[in-house]
C-alpha positions in Angstrom: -38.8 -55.9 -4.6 -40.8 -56.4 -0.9 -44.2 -54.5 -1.1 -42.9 -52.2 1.5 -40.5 -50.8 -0.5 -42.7 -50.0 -3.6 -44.9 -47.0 -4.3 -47.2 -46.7 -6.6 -47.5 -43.8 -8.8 -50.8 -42.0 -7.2 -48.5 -42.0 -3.5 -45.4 -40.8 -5.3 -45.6 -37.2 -4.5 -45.8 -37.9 -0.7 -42.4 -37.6 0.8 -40.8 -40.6 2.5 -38.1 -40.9 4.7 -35.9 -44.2 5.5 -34.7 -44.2 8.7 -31.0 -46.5 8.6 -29.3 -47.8 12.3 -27.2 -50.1 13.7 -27.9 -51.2 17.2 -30.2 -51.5 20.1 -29.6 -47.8 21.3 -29.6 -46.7 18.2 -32.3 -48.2 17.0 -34.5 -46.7 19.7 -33.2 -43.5 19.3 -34.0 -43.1 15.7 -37.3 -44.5 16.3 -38.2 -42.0 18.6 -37.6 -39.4 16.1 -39.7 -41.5 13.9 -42.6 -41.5 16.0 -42.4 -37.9 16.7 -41.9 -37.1 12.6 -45.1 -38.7 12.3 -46.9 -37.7 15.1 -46.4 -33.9 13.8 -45.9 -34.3 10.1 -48.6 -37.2 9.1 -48.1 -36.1 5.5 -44.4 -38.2 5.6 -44.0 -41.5 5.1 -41.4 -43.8 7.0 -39.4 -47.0 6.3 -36.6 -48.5 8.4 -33.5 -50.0 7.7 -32.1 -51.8 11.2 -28.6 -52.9 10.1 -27.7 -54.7 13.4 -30.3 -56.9 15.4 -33.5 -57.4 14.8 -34.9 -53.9 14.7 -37.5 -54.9 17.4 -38.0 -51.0 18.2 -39.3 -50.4 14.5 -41.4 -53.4 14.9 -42.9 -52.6 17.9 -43.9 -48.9 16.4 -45.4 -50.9 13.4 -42.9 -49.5 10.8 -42.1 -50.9 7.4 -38.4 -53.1 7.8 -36.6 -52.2 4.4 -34.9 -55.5 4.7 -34.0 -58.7 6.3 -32.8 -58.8 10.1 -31.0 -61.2 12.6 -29.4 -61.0 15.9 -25.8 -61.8 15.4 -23.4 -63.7 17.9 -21.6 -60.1 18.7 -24.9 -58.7 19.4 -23.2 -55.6 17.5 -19.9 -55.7 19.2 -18.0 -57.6 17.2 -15.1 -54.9 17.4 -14.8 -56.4 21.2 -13.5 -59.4 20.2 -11.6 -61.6 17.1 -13.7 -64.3 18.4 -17.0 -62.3 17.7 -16.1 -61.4 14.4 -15.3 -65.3 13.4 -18.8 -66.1 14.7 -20.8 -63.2 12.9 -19.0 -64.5 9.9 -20.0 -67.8 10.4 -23.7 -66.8 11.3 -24.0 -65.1 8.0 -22.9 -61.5 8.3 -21.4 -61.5 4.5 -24.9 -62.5 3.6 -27.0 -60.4 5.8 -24.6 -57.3 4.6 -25.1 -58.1 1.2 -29.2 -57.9 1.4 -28.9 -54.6 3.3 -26.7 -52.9 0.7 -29.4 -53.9 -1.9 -31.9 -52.9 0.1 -30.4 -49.4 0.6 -30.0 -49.2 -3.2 -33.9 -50.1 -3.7 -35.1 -47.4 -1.0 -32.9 -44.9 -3.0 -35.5 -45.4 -5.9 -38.3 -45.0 -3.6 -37.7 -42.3 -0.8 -36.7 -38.6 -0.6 -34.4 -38.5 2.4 -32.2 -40.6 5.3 -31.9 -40.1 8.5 -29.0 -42.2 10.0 -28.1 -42.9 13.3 -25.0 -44.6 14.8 -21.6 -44.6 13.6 -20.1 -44.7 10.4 -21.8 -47.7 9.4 -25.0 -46.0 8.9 -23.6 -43.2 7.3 -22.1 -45.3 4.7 -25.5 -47.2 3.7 -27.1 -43.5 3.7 -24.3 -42.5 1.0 -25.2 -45.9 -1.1 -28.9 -44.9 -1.4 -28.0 -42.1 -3.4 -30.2 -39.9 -1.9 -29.4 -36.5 0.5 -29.4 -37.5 4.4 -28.5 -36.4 7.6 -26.2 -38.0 10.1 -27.0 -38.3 13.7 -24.0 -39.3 15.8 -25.4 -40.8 18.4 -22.9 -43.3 18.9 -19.5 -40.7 18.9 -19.1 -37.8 21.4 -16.0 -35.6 21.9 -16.0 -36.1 25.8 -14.6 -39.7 24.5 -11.1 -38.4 24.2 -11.9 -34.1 24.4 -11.8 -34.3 20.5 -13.2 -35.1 17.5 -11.4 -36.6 14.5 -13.6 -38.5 11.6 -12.0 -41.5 9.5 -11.2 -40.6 6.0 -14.3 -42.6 5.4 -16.5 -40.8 7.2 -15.0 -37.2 6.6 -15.6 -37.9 3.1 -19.7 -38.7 3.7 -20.1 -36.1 6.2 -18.1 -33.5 3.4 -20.4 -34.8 0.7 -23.1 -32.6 -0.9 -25.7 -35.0 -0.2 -24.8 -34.6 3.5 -27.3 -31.9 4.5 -27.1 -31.9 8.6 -24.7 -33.2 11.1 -26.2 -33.7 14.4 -25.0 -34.8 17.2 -25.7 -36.2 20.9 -24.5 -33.3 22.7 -23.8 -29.3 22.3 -19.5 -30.0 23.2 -19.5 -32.8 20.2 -21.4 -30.3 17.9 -18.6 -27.2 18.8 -15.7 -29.5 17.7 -16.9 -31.0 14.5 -17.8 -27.3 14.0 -14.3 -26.4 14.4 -13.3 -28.9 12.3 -14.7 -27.3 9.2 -18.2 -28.7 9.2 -20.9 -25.7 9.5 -24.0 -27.9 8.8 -23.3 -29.4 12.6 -25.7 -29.1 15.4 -27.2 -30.6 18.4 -30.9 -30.0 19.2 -31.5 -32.9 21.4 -30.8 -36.8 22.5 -33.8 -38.6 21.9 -33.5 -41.4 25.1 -34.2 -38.4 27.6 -37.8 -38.7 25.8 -38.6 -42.2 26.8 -38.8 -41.8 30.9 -42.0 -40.8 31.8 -43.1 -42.4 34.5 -46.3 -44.8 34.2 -47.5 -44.6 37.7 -46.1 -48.0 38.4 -46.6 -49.1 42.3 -42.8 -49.9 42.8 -43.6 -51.3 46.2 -41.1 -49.1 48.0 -40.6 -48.1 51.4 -38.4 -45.7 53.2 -35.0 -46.5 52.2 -32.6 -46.3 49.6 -33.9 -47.5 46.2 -31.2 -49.2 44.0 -32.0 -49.7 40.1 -30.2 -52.9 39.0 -29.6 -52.3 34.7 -28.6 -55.7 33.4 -28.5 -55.0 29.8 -30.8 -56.0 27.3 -28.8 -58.7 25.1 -29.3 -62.5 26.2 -27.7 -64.7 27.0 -25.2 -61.6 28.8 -28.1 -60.1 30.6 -28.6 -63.2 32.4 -25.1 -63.4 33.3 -24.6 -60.1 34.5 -28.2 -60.0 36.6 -26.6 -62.9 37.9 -23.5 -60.9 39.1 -25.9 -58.0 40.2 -27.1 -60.2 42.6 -23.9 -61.1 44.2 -23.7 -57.8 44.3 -27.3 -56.7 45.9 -25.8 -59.7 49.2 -23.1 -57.3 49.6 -24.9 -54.2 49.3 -27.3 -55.4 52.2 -24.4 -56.2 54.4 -22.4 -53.0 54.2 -26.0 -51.0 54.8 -26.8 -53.3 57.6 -28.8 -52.9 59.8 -30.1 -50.4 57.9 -33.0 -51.4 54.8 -31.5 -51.2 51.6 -34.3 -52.0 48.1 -33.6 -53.0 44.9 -35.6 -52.5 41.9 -34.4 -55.0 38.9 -35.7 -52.9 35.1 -35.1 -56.0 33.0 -36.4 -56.8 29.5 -39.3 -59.0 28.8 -37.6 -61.6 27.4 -35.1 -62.2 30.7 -37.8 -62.4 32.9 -38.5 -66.0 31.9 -35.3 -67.1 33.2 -35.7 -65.7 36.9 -36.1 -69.0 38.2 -32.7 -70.3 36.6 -31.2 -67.5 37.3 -32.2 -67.6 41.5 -31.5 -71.3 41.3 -28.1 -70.4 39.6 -27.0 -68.2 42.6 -28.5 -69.9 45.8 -31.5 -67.2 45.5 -35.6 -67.9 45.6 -38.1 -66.8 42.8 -41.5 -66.5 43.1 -43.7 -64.1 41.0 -41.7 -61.8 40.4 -39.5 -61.6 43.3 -35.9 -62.6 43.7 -35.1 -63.7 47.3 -32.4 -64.2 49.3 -33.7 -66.0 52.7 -30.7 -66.6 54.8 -30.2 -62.4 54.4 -33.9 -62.0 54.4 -33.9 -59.7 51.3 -35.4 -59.1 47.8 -34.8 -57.6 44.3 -38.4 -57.1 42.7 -38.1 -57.2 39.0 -40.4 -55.6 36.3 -40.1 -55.3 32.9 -43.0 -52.8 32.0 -41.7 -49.8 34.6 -38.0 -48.9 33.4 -39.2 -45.3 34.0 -40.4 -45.5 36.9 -37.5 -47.6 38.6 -34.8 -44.6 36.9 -36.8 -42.0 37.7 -37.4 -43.1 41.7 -34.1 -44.4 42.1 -31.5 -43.3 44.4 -28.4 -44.9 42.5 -28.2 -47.6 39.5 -25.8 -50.7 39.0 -25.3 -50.4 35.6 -24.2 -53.1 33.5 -25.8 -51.4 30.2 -25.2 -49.1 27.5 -28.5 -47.2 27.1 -29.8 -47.2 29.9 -27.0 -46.2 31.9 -26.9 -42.8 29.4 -30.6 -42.5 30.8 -30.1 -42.6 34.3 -27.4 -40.4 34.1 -29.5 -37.9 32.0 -31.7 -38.1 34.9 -29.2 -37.5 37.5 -28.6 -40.2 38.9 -25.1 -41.6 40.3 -24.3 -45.1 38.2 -21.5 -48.1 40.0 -20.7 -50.2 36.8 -18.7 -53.4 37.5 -17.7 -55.8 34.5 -19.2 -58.8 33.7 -18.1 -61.2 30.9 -19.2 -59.2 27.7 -19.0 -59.5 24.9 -20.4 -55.9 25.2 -20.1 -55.5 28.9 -16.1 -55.6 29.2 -14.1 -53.2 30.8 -12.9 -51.4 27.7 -16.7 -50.8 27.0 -17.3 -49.7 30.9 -14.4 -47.3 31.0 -15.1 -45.8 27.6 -18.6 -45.0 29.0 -16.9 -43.3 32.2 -15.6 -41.0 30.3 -18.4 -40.4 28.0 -20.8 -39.3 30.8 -18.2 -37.8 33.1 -18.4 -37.9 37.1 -22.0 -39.7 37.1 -20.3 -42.5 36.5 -17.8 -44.8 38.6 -16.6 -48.3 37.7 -15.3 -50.9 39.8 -12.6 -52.9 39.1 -10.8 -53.5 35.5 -11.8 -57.5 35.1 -14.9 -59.8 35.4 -15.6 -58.5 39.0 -14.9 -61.0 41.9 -15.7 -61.2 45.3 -13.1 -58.4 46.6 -14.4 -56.4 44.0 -18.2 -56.8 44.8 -17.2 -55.7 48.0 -15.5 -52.1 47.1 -18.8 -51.8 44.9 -20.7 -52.5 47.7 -18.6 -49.6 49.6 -19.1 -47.4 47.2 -22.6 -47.5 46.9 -22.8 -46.6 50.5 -20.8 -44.0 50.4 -22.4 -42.6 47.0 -25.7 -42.4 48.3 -24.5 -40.5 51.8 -22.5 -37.8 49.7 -25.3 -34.9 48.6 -22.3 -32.7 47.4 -21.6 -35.3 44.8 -25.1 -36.2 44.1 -26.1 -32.4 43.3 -22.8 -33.1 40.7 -24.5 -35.7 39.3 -27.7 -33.4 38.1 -25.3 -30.9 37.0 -23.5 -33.4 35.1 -26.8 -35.1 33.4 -27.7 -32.3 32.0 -24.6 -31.4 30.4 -23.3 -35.4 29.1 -26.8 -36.3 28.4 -29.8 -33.4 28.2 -33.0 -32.9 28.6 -36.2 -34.1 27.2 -37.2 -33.0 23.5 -35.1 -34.0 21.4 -37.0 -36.5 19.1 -39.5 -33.3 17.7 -36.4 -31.2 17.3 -35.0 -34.2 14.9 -38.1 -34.3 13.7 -38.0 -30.8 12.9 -34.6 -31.1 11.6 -35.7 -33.9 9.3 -38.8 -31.7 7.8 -36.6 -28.2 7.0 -34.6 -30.7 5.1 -37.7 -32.3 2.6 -39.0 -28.7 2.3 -35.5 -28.1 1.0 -35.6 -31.0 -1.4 -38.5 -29.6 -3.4 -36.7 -31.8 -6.5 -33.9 -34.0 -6.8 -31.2 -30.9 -6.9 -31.8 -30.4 -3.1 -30.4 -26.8 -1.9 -27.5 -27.4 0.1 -28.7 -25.0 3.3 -28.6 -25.7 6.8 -31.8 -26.5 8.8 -33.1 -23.1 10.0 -33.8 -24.9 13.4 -30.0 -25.3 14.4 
């Protein structure tokens, strides 16, 4: 058994929680309600278990990894593509799935409680442990299809004893599942609205429209649809013309390497940290240590994310998605996220976008940014798709009512007082 996962006998009657996920989102939501468990309840212990990716979020926060980890092919989206699946196969998935399930099995000897965030993948390695849990689902929402209707799977954990709080990403999601014959179901926050304070970054900006350009944060698609963005920023700058226009690139660390490729790759210039494009005398200025900064002094975003297209929009800001080559940036992905977050949102074009379709983005943009009846909309609607900040203490919260619940292994089946 790893070291992190034993305890010895003299730590045995603190209370530990294992915190189970299954993407990059995910991952950094759950964390966040990690942090802020710890932060105000330093008597709990923690241990993760990142079942998709490399749980670089948990890492980062110095948490215990319960088991293994590896980026696969699909990055997570293997339900994009048949072609995705084969190659997660092929990396190892039936492996890697394998060690996760016993690793579930060998927190359940070791910690009091789960807190699972994601789909029903999560859910179903919280059931294996053994152990009561709550389910956060972060990655399902009713404004999906105005409805919300579990698989027989996951009606069945979510109706299971052990199953002590449903909690969910928004307040409409909660209502439904309510309705549905689920009373333990509640929403006290989203967790992402809690990452965005600003740092005090010098953006560089001047007096003009500021456009955020979200790439993504899997390579190699990133790359690819930065790439795309860029096409994009040329016809941004001609439509504004000749009025200034700025970009503001929010990429992750590990893309900014490949700047120089990526200029090179569309006619463009790099040099420290600028993107240039001489013969239309502009620049995108990229950072990768001032995401809250570029969101929160925006204008508008070009999202080609999942994330952090959910934060802008909590933020109230308008977001132009067009579709790059996935595998988690396709158009089914795009227009699902449309009608997640509701009017913030518009996406251009239905393919890979082309040159015709850069160029109605481009439009759009401009016309975006000149409506202020829309863009007051677009508070309005962040508020209501997304939230506002505090939601990782009120998991947190959550999460402690629960172990003062568990005071032995018969755990009284009552609903968190804070919901």
């Amino acid at each position: 058994m790893p070291q992190s996962l034993q305890k010895s006998p003299q730590k045995r009657a603190q209370k530990r929680v294992l915190f189970i996920s299954n993407g990059h989102g995910e991952d950094l939501n759950a964390c966040e309600v990690l942090k802020a468990l710890r932060n105000k309840y330093s008597h709990l212990e923690t241990i993760a278990l990142p079942l998709v990716g490399e749980g670089n979020a948990y890492r980062r926060a110095g948490v215990a990894i319960a088991t293994p980890t590896k980026a696969l092919p699909s990055g997570g989206f293997a339900y994009m593509s048949w072609q995705k699946q084969i190659e997660d196969f092929q990396s190892g998935l039936i492996g890697l799935t394998w060690q996760q399930i016993k690793a579930a099995r060998a927190c359940g000897q070791t910690c009091d409680f789960v807190f699972a965030t994601g789909d029903v993948l999560p859910a179903i390695f919280a059931y294996l442990t053994g152990l009561p849990y709550a389910i956060f689902l972060v990655s399902s929402s009713g404004f999906y299809e105005n409805r919300y209707i579990p698989n027989l799977l996951q009606a069945l954990i979510m109706r299971s004893p052990r199953c002590r709080q449903i909690l969910t990403r928004d307040a409409y999601s909660a209502e439904l599942i309510r309705q549905r014959g689920y009373p333990n179901t509640c929403f006290v926050g989203y967790p992402i609205m809690d990452v965005l304070e600003p740092t005090g970054k010098d953006l560089h900006l001047i007096a003009a429209p500021t456009i955020a350009l979200l790439a993504g944060s899997r390579l190699p698609e990133a790359a690819e649809n930065l790439a795309l963005q860029l096409r994009l920023c040329e016809a941004i700058v001609r439509e504004f013309a000749p009025n200034p226009v700025q970009f503001r690139a929010a990429l992750v660390p590990s893309l900014m390497p490949q700047l120089p490729e990526i200029a090179s790759l569309v006619g463009w210039q790099y040099s420290d940290g600028k993107l240039y494009q001489p013969e239309l005398d502009m620049a995108v200025v990229c950072f990768s240590d001032a995401f809250a900064d570029i969101l929160q002094q925006c204008d508008l975003a070009i999202g080609m994310a999942g994330t952090a297209v959910e934060q802008a929009v909590g933020l109230g800001k308008p977001v132009i998605q067009i579709i790059g080559k996935g595998p988690q940036f396709s158009y089914r992905f795009a227009e699902a996220q449309e009608r997640l977050l509701g009017l913030s949102v518009q996406t251009i074009g239905k393919e890979a976008a082309t040159p015709k379709i850069l160029q109605e983005a481009a439009q759009c943009v401009k016309r975006t940014i000149a409506d202020r009846e829309y863009l007051e909309r677009c508070q309005r609607n962040g508020l209501e798709r997304v939230g506002a900040k505090g939601g990782s203490e009120n998991l947190a919260h959550v999460i402690a009512s629960q172990l003062e619940n568990c005071k032995s292994t018969n755990c009284k089946s009552t609903q968190s007082k804070f919901c």
